[in-house]
C-alpha positions in Angstrom: 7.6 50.3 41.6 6.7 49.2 38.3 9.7 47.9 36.0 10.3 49.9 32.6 8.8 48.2 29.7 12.1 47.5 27.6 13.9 46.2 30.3 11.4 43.2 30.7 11.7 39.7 29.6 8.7 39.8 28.4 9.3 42.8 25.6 12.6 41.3 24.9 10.7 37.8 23.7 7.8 39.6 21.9 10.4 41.7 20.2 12.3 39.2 19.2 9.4 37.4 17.4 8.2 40.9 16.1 11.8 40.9 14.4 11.6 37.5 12.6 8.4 38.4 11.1 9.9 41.7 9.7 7.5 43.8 12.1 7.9 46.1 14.9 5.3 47.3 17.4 4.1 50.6 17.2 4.0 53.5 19.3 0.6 52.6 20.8 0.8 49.1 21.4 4.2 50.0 23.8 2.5 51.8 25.6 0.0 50.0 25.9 1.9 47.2 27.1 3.4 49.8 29.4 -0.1 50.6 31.0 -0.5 47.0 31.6 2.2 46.0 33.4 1.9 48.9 35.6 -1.8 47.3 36.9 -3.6 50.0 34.7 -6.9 50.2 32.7 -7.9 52.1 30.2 -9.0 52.3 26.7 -7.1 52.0 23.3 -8.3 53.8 20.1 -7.1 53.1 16.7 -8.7 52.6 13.3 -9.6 49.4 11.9 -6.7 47.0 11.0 -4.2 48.7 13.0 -3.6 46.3 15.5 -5.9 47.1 18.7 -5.6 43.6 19.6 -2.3 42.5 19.8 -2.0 45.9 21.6 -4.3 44.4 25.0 -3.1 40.6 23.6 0.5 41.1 23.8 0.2 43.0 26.5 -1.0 40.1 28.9 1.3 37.8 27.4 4.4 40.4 28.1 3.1 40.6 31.5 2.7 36.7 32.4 6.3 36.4 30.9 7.5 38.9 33.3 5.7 37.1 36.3 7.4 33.2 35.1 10.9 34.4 33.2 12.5 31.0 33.7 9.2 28.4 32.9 6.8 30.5 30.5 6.9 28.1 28.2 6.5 24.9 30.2 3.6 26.4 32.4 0.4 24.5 32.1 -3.0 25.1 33.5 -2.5 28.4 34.7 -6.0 29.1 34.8 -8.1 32.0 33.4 -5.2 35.0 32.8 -7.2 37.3 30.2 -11.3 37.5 29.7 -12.0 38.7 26.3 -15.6 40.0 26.0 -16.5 40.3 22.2 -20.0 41.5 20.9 -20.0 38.8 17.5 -19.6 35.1 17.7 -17.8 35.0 14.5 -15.5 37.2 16.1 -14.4 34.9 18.7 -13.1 32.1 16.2 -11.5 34.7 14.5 -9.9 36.5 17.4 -9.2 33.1 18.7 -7.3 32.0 15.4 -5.2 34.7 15.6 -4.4 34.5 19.5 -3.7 30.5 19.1 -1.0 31.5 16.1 1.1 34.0 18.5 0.8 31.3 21.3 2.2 28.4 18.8 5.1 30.6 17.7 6.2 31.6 20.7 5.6 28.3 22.3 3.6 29.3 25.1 1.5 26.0 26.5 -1.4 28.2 27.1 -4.8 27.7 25.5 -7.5 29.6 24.1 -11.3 29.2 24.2 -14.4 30.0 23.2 -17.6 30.4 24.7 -21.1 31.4 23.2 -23.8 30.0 21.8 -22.6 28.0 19.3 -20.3 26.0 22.1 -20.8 22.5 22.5 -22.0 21.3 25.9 -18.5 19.1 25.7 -16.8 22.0 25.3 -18.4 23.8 28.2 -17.6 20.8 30.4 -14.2 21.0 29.6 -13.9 24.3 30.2 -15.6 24.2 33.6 -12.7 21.2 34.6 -10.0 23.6 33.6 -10.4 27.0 32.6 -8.3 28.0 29.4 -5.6 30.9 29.9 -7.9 33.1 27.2 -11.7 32.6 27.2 -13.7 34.4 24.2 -16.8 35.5 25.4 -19.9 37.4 24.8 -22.1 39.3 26.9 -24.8 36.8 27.3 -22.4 33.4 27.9 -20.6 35.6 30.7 -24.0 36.1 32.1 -24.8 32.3 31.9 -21.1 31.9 33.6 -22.3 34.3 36.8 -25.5 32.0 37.2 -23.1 28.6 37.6 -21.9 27.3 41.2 -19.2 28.3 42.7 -18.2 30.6 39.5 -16.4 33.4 41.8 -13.4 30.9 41.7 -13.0 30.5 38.0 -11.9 35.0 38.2 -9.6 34.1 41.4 -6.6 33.9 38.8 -7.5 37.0 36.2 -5.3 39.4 35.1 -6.9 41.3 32.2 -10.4 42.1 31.4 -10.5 43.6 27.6 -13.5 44.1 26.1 -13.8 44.4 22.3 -15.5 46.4 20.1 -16.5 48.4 23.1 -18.1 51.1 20.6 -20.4 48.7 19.5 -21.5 47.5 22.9 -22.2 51.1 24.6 -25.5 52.8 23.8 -26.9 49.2 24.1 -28.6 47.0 26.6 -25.6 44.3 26.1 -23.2 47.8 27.0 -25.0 47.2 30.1 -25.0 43.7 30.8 -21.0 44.0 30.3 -21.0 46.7 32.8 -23.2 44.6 35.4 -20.7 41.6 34.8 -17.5 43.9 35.2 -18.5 44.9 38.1 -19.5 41.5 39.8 -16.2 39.9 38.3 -13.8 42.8 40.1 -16.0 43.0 43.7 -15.9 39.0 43.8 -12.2 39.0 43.1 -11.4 41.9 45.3 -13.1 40.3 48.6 -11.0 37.1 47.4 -7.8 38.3 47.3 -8.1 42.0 47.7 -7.0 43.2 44.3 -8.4 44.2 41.1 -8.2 43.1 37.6 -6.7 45.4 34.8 -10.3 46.4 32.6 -9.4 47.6 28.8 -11.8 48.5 26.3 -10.6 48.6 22.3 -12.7 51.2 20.5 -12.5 52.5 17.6 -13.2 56.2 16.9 -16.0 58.0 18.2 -17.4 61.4 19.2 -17.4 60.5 23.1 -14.3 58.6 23.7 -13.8 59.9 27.5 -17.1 59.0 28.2 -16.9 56.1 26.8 -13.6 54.9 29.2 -15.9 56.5 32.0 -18.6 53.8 31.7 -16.5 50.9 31.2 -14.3 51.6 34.2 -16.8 53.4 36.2 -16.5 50.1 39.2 -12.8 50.7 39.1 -13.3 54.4 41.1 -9.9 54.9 39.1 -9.4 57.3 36.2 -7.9 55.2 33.5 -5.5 55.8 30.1 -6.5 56.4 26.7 -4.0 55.3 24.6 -4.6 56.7 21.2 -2.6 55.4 18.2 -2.0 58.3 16.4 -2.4 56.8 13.1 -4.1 57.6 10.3 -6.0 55.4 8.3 -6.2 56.2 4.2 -9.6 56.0 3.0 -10.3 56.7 -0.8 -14.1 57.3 -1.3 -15.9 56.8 -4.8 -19.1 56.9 -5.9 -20.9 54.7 -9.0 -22.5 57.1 -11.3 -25.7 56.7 -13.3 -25.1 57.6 -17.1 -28.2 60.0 -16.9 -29.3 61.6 -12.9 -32.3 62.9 -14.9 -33.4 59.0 -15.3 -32.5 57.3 -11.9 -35.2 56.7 -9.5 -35.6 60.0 -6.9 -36.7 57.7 -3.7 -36.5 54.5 -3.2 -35.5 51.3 -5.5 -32.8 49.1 -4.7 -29.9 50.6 -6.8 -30.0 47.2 -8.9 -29.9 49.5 -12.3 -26.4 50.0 -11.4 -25.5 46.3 -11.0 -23.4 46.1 -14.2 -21.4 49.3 -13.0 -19.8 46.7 -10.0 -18.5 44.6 -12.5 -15.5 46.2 -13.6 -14.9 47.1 -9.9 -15.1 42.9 -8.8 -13.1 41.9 -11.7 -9.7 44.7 -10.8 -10.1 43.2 -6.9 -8.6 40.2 -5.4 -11.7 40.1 -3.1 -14.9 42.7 -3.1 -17.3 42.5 0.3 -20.4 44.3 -0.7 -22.2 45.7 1.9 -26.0 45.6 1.6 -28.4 47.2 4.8 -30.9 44.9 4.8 -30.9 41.0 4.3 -33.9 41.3 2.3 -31.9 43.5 -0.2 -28.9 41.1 -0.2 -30.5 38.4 -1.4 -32.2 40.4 -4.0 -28.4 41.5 -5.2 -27.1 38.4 -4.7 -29.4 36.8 -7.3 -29.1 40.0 -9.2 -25.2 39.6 -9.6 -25.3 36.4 -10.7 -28.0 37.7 -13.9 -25.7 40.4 -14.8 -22.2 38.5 -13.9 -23.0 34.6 -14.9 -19.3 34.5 -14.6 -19.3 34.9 -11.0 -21.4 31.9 -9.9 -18.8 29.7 -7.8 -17.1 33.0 -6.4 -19.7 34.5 -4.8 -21.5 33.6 -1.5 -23.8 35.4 0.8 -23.8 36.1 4.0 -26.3 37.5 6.8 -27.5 36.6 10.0 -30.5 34.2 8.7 -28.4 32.1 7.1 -27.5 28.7 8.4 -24.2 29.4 10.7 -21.8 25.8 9.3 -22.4 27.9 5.7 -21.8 31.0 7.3 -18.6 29.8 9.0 -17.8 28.4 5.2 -18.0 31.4 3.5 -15.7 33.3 6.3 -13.0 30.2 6.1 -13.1 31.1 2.1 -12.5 35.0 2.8 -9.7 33.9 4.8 -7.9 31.6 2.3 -8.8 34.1 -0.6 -11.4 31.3 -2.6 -14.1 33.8 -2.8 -14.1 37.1 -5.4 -16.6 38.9 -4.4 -19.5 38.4 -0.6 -22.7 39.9 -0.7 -23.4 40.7 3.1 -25.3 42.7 5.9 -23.4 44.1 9.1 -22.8 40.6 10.0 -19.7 41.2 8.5 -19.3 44.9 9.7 -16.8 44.1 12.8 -13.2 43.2 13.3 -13.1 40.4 11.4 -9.8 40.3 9.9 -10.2 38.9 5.9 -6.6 40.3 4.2 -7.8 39.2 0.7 -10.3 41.9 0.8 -9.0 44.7 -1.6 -12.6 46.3 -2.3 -15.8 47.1 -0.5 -18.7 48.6 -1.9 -21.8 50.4 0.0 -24.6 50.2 -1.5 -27.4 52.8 -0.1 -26.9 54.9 2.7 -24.9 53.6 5.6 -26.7 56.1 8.0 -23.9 57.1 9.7 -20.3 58.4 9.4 -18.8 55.4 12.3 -20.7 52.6 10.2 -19.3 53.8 7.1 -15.6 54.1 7.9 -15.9 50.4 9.9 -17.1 48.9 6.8 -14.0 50.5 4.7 -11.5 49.1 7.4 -13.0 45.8 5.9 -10.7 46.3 3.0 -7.1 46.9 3.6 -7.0 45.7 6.5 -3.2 46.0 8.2 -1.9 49.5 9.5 -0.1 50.6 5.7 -2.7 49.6 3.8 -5.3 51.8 2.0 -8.9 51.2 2.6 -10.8 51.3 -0.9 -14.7 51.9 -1.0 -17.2 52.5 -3.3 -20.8 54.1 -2.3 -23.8 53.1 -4.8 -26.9 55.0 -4.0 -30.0 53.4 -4.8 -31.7 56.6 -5.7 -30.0 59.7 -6.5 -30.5 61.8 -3.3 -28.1 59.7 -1.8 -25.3 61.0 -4.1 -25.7 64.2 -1.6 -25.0 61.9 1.7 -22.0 60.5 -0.4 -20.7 64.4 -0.4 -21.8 64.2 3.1 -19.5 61.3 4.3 -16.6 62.8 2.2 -17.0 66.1 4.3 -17.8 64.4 7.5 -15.0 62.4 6.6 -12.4 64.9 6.3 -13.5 66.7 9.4 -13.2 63.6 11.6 -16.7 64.3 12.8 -17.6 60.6 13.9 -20.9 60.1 15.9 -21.3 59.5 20.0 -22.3 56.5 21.2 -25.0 57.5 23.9 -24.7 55.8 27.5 -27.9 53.5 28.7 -29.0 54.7 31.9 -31.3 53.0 34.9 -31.9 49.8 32.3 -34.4 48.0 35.4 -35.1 45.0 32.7 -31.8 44.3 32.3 -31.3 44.4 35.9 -33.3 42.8 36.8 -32.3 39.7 34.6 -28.8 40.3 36.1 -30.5 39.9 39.9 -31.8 36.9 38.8 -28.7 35.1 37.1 -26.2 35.9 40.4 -29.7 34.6 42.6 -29.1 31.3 40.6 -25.6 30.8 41.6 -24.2 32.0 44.8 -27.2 34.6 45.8 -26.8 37.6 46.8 -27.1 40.1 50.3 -29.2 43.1 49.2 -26.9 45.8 50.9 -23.3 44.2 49.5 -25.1 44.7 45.9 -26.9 47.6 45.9 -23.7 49.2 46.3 -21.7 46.9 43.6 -24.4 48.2 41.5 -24.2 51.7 41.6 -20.9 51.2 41.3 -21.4 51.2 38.0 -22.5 54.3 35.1 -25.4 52.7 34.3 -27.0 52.6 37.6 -25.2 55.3 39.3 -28.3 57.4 40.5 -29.9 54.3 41.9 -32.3 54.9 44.6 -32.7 53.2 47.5 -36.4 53.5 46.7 -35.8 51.9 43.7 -34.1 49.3 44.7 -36.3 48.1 47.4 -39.0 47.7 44.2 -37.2 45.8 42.4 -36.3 43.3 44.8 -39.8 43.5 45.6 -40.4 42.4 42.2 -38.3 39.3 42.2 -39.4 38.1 45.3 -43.2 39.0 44.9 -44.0 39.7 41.5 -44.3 43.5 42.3 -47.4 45.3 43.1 -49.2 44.0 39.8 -48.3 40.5 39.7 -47.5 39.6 43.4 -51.4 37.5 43.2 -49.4 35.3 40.6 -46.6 32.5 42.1 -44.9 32.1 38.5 -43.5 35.7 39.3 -42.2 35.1 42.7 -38.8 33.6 41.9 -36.4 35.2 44.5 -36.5 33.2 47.8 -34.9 34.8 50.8 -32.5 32.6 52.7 -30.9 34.1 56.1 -30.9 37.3 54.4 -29.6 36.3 51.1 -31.7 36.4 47.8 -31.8 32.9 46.3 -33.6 31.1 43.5 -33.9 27.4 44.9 -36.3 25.9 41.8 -34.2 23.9 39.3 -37.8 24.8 36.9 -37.7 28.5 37.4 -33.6 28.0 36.9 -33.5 26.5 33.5 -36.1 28.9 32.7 -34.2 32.1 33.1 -30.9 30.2 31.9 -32.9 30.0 28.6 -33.7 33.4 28.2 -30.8 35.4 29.2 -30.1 38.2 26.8 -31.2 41.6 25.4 -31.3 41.5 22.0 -34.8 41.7 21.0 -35.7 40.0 17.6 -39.1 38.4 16.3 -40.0 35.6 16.1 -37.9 33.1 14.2 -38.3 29.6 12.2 -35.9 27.3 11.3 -35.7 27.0 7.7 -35.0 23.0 6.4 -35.1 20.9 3.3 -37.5 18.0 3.4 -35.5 15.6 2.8 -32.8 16.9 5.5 -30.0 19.6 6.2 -30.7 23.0 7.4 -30.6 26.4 5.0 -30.8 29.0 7.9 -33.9 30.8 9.9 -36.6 33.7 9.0 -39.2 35.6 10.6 -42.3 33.5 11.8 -44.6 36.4 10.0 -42.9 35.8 6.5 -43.4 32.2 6.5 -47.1 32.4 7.5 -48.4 34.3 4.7 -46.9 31.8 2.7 -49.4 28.7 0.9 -47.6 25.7 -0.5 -46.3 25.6 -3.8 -44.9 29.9 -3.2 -41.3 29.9 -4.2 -39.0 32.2 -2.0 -35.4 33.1 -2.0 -33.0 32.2 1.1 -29.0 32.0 1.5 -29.4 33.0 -2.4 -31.6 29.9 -2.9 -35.0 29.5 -4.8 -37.2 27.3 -2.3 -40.3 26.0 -2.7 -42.3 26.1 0.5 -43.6 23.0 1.0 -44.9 23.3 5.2 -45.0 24.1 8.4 -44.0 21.3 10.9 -42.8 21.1 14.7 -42.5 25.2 14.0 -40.1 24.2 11.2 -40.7 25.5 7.3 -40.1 22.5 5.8 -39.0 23.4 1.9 -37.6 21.6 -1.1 -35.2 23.2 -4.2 -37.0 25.3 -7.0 -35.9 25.8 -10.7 -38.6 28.4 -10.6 -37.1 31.9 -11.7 -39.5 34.1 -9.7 -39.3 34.0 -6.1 -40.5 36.5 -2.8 -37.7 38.0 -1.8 -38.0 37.7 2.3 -38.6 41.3 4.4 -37.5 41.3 7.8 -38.8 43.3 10.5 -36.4 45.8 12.2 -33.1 46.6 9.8 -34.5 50.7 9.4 -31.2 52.2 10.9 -32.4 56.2 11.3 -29.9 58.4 10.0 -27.2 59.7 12.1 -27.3 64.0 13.6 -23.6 63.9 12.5 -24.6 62.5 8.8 -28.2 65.1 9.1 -26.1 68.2 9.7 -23.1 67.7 6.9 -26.3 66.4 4.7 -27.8 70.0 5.1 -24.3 71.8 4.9 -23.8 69.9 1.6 -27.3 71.5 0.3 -26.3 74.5 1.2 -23.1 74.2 -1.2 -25.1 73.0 -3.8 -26.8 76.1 -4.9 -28.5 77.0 -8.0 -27.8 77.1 -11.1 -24.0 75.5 -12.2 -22.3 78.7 -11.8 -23.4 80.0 -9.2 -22.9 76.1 -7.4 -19.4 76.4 -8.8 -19.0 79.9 -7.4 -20.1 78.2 -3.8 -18.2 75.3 -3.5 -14.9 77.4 -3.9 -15.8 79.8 -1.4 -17.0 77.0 0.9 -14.0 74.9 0.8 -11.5 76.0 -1.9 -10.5 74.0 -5.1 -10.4 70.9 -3.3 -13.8 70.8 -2.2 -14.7 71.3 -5.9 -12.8 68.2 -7.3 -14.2 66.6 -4.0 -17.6 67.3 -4.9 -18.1 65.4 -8.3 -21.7 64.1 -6.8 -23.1 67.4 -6.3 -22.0 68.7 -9.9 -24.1 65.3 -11.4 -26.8 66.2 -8.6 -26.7 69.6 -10.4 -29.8 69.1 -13.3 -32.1 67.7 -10.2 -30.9 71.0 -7.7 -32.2 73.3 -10.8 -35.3 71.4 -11.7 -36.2 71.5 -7.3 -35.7 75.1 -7.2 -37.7 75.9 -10.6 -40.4 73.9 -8.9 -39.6 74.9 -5.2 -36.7 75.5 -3.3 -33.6 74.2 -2.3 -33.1 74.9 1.4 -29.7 76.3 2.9 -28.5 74.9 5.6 -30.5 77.2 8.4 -33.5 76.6 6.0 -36.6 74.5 6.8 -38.7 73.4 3.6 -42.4 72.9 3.8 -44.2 72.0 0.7 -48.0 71.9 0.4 -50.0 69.9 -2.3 -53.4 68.7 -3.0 -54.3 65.2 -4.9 -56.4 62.6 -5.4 -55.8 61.4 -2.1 -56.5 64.6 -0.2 -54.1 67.0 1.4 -50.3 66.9 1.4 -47.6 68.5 4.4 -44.0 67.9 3.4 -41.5 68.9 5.9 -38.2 68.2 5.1 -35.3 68.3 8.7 -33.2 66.0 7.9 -32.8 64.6 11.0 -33.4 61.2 10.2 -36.1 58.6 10.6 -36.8 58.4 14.6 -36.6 62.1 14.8 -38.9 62.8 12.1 -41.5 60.3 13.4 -41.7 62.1 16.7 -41.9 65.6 14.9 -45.1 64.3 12.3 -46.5 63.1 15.8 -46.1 66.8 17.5 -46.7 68.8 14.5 -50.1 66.6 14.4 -51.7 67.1 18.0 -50.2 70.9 17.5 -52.7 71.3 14.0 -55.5 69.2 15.9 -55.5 72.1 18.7 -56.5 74.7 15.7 -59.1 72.4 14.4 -60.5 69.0 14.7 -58.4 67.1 12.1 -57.4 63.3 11.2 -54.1 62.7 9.9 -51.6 59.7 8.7 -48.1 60.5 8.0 -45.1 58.7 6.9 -41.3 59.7 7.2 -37.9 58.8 6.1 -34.8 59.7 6.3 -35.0 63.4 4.8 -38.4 64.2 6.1 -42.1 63.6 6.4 -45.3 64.4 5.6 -49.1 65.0 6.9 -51.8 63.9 4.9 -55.2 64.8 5.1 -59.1 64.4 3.7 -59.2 68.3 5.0 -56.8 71.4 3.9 -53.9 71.4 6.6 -53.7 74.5 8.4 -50.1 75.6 8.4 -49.1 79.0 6.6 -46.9 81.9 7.6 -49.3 83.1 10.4 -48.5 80.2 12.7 -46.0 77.9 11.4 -43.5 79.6 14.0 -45.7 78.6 16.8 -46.5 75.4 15.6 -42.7 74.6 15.3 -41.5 76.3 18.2 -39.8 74.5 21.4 -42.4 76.1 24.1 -43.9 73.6 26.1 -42.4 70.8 23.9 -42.0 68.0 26.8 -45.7 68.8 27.9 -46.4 68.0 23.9 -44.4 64.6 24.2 -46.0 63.5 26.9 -49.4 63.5 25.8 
C-alpha cells in the first residue's frame, strides 16, 4: 500500500521550500507527485511555462526523500535515480540549471549531468566512474550509452524515466530510437532485479494525447495516467498591418517592408524573440533590423542552428540575465527553454501549424500567471487569412496529431547494431523486447529473420561484400567483435538527416559556425556572404573548412539551406478554408457573414479579413472566392504556354502528390508533358499544349477511385 502524498516527508520538505519562495504547487503537479510515488507512469500535459518539469522533477526528489527520511541530505553517490531524455542540447544546460538550483536550496548532495554531443570526453569519463543522480540526455548519447560495456549496470539503480518534449519526439525517427532505448533500459533492469522503472512523458497539447501515452509506455504492458493541468494559458494574438493591402506583395517576399512596424513593438518590451522559419531569412532580418533600428546594434544577436554553438550558448546566457532586447531566431529557440525576460514574440510568416505557433507564444510569458504576447507578420498578404485561421483554430483548441512511426527497419537496424557493440544480444530474448514496443508491434518473424540476415550477411544484395557483414554470432549471441567496424557505427549513430555541412572559420583563427557544403561551392574568392549576421569574405576551401576573413562590403549572399519548407498543417488547411468561407464578397455582405458565423466577437476577432477585404473583391471580379466545400481551378494561357491552378489548401506535401496524380490522370487522355510547382495553397500544371480539364471530366479526374493503384505507379 502506497502512503498518501501529504503525509510524506518528502511533500512536507518540498512544501516547505515552496512556502519560502511565496509558491505553492498546483493541482497537477500533486498529483503528479502522487502518481509517482505509487510506482506509476504516465504522461503530464500542460501549456508552456506552467511547470511540467518540476511536476516529474519534484516528483523523484519527493520520492527519494521518502525512501532516506533521516540522511537525504548527507547521501552521496546514490547512483543514477532519474534519466531525463530531452530532444535539444540547449535544453539540457537549461533544464540542468534549473534542477541544480532546487538541489542547492534544499541541500540535497546529489548531482546533475549532462550528456550529448557537446560533452567533453572528461566529462564522459567521469560520468562512467560515477554516474550522477540526474543525467540529461538525448536520444542519440543514450544510444551511444547502450553500445558501452557492461552499461545494463549503470540503470540497476533508476527510478524515473521522464522524457521531455515527448510531442516533439513522436512522429519522428528519434520518437523511435527513444522507444527502442525504453524498452532495452526496463527489460535489462527487470531480469536484474525484477522491477520496472516509472516512464513519464511531458507533452504539451496535442490532438492525440492517448495515443501518444500509448507509444511511450507501450513496453510497460500497463495502461498509465494522464495528468492534465487544467490550466489555461492567455494568449493575445496581433497581427502587423500594411498601411495599404492593395500594395503588399500577394506571394512571396520576406515581409522586410514591414520591418519599421517592429520597432515600436521592441522598444515597449523588456525582451522580443522574433521568430523567423528559415535561417536564410533570419539573417536577412537580422541585418535588416539593424538598417532600420541603428539603435539596436549591441542588443540584438542571432541565433540558429549554423551558428557557432560557444556564441550560441552566449546569446542564451544573455536571454537569461535580460542583456539582450530583442533575438532574431529559427526553431532553435522553439522548445522549453525557459528565458523570463522575454515579454514579446513576433512571428513572422506562417508558422504552418497551430502546435508550432502556440509553443513559440509560451516563449514569452513564461510562468503559469503570465500572459503570452505575440505578434504574426505575414510576408505577403494571404497570410493575414492563416492569421484569422490560428485565432479560430486557436479558440477552438484544435491542436494538430503527432502521427506514430511504424516498422522504422533503418532505425532498427542501427539499434541491433549499437546493443551488438556492447553486451550482444540472443535473437529470441529481443525479438520479443522489440515488439514490445508501438513501433514495432506487428513485427514479423519473417521480418526479423531478414534483418538479422542483413547484419550478419549484408542481406540478399550485399552479402558478396565483407564491409556489410558486421554481426558475428557467438554461441548464439549476435556480437560485433571489430574495434574498426565499432568506432564506425559509434560515429554515425543518429537519425536526423541533414546535408552536407562545412565548418565555417576565419583565417586568421576562431570559428563563426557551419553551412551547407553546396552553398560554399558555388562560391569564388573574393564573394561576400552573410553568417551569424556577419559580412564574410570567402577567401577558400581547406581541410573541408571555408576559410573566410571580415568584410566592410555592404552587399552580401544571403545563405539558402536545403530542407526548412515545413508543409502546412490539415488542422491550419481546414480553418484556412473555413476562414474563406467567412470572408465573402463584397464588405457587406462579409460583414453580414462573419456575424452569422460566429457572432460579434468573431467580427472584432477578424480585423485581418476586413483589411483582406479590397483583395477578396478584386479575386471574385476576376474569379472566384471558394467556400469552404469549394475547389478552385483556374485556367490561363501565356507566353510560357498553358496554365492549371488548383487551389486545396492542403499544404505543400499534399499538393505535390496531387500535381503528380492529376498529371499521369491528364496523360491517360492524351500524350502530354508537364512541370508543376506547389505551395502551400495550391499548385499548378503547366504545359506547351492546352490542358485538358473542363466540366466533362474534372470529376473523374479528381475522384478517389483507384487512387492507391494511381500512387503506385
Amino acid at each position: 500500500m502506497f502512503p498518501e502524498l501529504k503525509n510524506t516527508i518528502g511533500y512536507k520538505i518540498i512544501g516547505e521550500w515552496l512556502s519560502r519562495k511565496a509558491k505553492h504547487p498546483f493541482i497537477f503537479q500533486e498529483q503528479t507527485w502522487q502518481h509517482i510515488i505509487n510506482r506509476e507512469s504516465g504522461l503530464v500535459n500542460a501549456p508552456t511555462g506552467c511547470g511540467k518539469t518540476f511536476s516529474v522533477f519534484l516528483g523523484a526528489i519527493i520520492d527519494f526523500i521518502n525512501h532516506h527520511p533521516g540522511n537525504y541530505k548527507t547521501s552521496k553517490n546514490n547512483r543514477m535515480q532519474l534519466l531525463w531524455i530531452t530532444p535539444l542540447r540547449a535544453l539540457g544546460k537549461d533544464i540542468g540549471r534549473a534542477m541544480e538550483e532546487v538541489i542547492e536550496e534544499l541541500e540535497l548532495s546529489w548531482m546533475v549531468g549532462i550528456r550529448n554531443g557537446d560533452t567533453s570526453i572528461n566529462e564522459r569519463a567521469k560520468q562512467k566512474r560515477q554516474m550522477p543522480e540526474v543525467l540529461i540526455i538525448t536520444p542519440e548519447s543514450l544510444h551511444l550509452l547502450l553500445a558501452q560495456k557492461g552499461y545494463p549496470e549503470i540503470f540497476r539503480t533508476l527510478k524515473i524515466i521522464a522524457v521531455d518534449e515527448w510531442h516533439e519526439l513522436l512522429g519522428s525517427k528519434r520518437g523511435v530510437q527513444v522507444e527502442l532505448a525504453v524498452s532495452r533500459i526496463v527489460n535489462v533492469q527487470y531480469s536484474m532485479l525484477n522491477v520496472q522503472c516509472s516512464i513519464w512523458g511531458i507533452s504539451a497539447t496535442i490532438g492525440n494525447l492517448d495515443e501518444a501515452k500509448q507509444v511511450l509506455l507501450a513496453t510497460l504492458k500497463k495502461e498509465g495516467v494522464i495528468v492534465k493541468s487544467g490550466l489555461q494559458k492567455k494568449i493575445e494574438v496581433e497581427s502587423v498591418m500594411p498601411d495599404e493591402i492593395e500594395k503588399y506583395p500577394w506571394a512571396g517576399h520576406l515581409g522586410i517592408k514591414l520591418a519599421h512596424k517592429l520597432i515600436p513593438i521592441i522598444e515597449e518590451s523588456k525582451t522580443t524573440l522574433i521568430f523567423i522559419n528559415t535561417r536564410g531569412m533570419s539573417e536577412t532580418w537580422y541585418q535588416k533590423l539593424l538598417d532600420v533600428y541603428p539603435g539596436i546594434a549591441g542588443s540584438i544577436a542571432l541565433h540558429h542552428g549554423s551558428i557557432d554553438m560557444e556564441l550560441r550558448t552566449w546569446i542564451e546566457d544573455n536571454l537569461h540575465t535580460g542583456n539582450l532586447k530583442v533575438v532574431v531566431c529559427t526553431s532553435s529557440l522553439d522548445l522549453g527553454v525557459d528565458f523570463r525576460p522575454v515579454e514579446t514574440v513576433i512571428q513572422v510568416g506562417s508558422p504552418k501549424g497551430v502546435a508550432r505557433f502556440l509553443q513559440r507564444a509560451g516563449r514569452s510569458g513564461h510562468s503559469p500567471d503570465a500572459v503570452s504576447k505575440i505578434y504574426f507578420l505575414p510576408t505577403h498578404s494571404l497570410e493575414l487569412i492563416e492569421a484569422a485561421a490560428l485565432k479560430s483554430a486557436m479558440a477552438e483548441n484544435l491542436i494538430e496529431s503527432r502521427t506514430p512511426m511504424m516498422l522504422c527497419y533503418d532505425v532498427l537496424i542501427q539499434y541491433l547494431n549499437t546493443i551488438a557493440i556492447s553486451e550482444g544480444f540472443l535473437p529470441e530474448e529481443t525479438y520479443k523486447e522489440i515488439v514490445s514496443t508501438y513501433c514495432y508491434q506487428h513485427l514479423t518473424k519473417e521480418e526479423w529473420v531478414q534483418l538479422l540476415h542483413f547484419i550478419t550477411e549484408g542481406g540478399i544484395a550485399m552479402q558478396q561484400y565483407d564491409d556489410f557483414k558486421k554481426v558475428e554470432i557467438e554461441d548464439g549471441i549476435y556480437k560485433i567483435k571489430s574495434r574498426k567496424v565499432a568506432m564506425r557505427h559509434r560515429m554515425h549513430i543518429g537519425t536526423i538527416v541533414s546535408a552536407s555541412m562545412m565548418k565555417v572559420k576565419f583565417i586568421s583563427g576562431g570559428y563563426v559556425g557551419v553551412i551547407e557544403e553546396y552553398f560554399i561551392s558555388r562560391l569564388d574568392p573574393g564573394d561576400v556572404f552573410t553568417l551569424a549576421g556577419r559580412n564574410l569574405e570567402f577567401v577558400m576551401i581547406k581541410d573541408m573548412t571555408a576559410l573566410v576573413r571580415k568584410s566592410n562590403s555592404k552587399k552580401s549572399i544571403i545563405p539558402s539551406w536545403d530542407g526548412g519548407r515545413m508543409p502546412l498543417s490539415a488542422n491550419l488547411g481546414k480553418k484556412l478554408r473555413e476562414a474563406l468561407d467567412r470572408s465573402g464578397v463584397g464588405s457587406q455582405e462579409s460583414g453580414v457573414r462573419r456575424r452569422e458565423a460566429g457572432g460579434g466577437s468573431r467580427e472584432s476577432s477578424e480585423r485581418e479579413l476586413e483589411v483582406l477585404q479590397p483583395l477578396f473583391d478584386l479575386q471574385q471580379s476576376l474569379s472566384h472566392v471558394p467556400k469552404q466545400h469549394e475547389l478552385l481551378i483556374e485556367q490561363i494561357e501565356t507566353k510560357d504556354g498553358f496554365h492549371l491552378f488548383v487551389y486545396p489548401f492542403e499544404g505543400r506535401l499534399v499538393h505535390e502528390a496531387m500535381a503528380a496524380i492529376l498529371a499521369y490522370r491528364i496523360s491517360r487522355i492524351r500524350p502530354i508533358t508537364f512541370s508543376f510547382a506547389m505551395n502551400d495553397y495550391g499548385f499548378e500544371l503547366l504545359s506547351d499544349q492546352p490542358i485538358p480539364v473542363d466540366d466533362t471530366n474534372v470529376y473523374e479526374l479528381f475522384s478517389d477511385e483507384n487512387l492507391f493503384n494511381d500512387i503506385q505507379r
